[in-house]
C-alpha positions as CSV (number, residue, x, y, z in Angstrom):
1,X,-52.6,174.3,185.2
2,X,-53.5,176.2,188.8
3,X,-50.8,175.9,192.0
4,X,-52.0,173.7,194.2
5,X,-52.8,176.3,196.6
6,X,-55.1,177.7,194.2
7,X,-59.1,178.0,194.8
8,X,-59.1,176.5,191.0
9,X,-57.1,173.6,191.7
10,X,-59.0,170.5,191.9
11,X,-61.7,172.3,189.5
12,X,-62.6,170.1,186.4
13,X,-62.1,171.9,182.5
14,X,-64.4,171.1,180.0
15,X,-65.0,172.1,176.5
16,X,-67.7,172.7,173.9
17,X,-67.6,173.8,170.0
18,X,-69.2,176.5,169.1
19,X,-69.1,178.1,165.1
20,X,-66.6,181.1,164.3
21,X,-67.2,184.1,162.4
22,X,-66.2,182.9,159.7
23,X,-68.2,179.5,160.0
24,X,-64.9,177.1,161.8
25,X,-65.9,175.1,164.5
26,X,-63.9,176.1,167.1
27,X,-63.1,174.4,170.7
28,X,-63.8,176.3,174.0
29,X,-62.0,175.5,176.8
30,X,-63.0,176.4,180.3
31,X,-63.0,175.8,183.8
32,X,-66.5,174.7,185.8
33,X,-68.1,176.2,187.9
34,X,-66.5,176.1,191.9
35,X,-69.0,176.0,194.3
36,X,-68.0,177.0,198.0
37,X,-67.7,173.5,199.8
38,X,-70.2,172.7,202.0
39,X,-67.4,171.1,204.4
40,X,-67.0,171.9,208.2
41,X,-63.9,174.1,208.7
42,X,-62.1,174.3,211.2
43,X,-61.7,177.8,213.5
44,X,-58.8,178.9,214.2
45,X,-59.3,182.9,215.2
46,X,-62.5,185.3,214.7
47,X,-61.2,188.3,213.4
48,X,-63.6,191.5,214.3
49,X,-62.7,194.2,211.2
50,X,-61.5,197.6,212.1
51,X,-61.8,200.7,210.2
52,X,-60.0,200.4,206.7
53,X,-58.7,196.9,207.3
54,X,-58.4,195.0,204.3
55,X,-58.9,191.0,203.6
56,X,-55.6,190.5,202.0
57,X,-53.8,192.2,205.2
58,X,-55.7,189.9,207.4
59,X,-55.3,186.8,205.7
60,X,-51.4,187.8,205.3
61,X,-51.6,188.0,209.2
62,X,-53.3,184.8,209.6
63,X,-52.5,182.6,207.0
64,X,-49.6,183.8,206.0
65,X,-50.0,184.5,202.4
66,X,-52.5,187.4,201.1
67,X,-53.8,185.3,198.2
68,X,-55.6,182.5,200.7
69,X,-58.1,185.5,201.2
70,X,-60.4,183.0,199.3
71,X,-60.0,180.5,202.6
72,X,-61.3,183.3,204.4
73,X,-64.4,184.0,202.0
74,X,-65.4,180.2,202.0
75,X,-65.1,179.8,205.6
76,X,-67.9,182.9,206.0
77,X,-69.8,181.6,202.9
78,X,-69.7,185.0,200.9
79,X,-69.1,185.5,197.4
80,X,-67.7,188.8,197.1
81,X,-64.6,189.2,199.6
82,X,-65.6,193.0,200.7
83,X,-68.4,191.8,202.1
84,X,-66.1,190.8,204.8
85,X,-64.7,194.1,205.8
86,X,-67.4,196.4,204.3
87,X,-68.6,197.4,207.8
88,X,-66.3,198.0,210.8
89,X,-67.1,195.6,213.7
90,X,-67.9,192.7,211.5
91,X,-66.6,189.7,212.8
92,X,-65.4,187.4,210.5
93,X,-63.8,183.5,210.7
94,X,-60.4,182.7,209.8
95,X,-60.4,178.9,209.2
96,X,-58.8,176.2,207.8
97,X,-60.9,173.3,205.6
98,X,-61.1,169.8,207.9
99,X,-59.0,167.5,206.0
């Protein structure tokens, strides 16, 4: 269902029934919920964010590919990816999980 490059990848789906509007049972698909992996990662560059840089251009640079910018979010164990790049200075690590 995801790319195998995808954050959603290896995540399980599950379903539950839940009544209609018009009193069908109906079945719900959906994904679980990802947790960011506890696993050591390995370092490859600290980044330190400069004024108006943005986490898609520096995973691009890095990584190679914009959409990894979730790599970079699980390596620095944040949620939301601004956080990253919201203040200029920040030093941030671009990493790759151990495999």
């Amino acid at each position: 269902m995801f790319d195998p490059i995808s954050r959603y990848f290896t995540i399980e789906t599950a379903s539950m029934t839940v009544l209609g509007g018009d009193g069908e049972s109906l079945e719900v698909r959906y994904l679980k919920r990802r947790f960011i992996p506890r696993a050591r990662m390995t370092t490859l560059v600290e980044h330190r964010v400069a004024q108006g840089e943005r986490l898609d251009n520096i995973t691009a640079r890095y990584l190679g590919d914009p959409l990894q910018f979730w790599r970079v979010c699980d390596a620095n164990t944040v949620l939301r990816p601004e956080e990253l790049t919201e203040e200029t200075g920040n030093v941030i690590a671009i990493a790759l999980p151990n495999m």
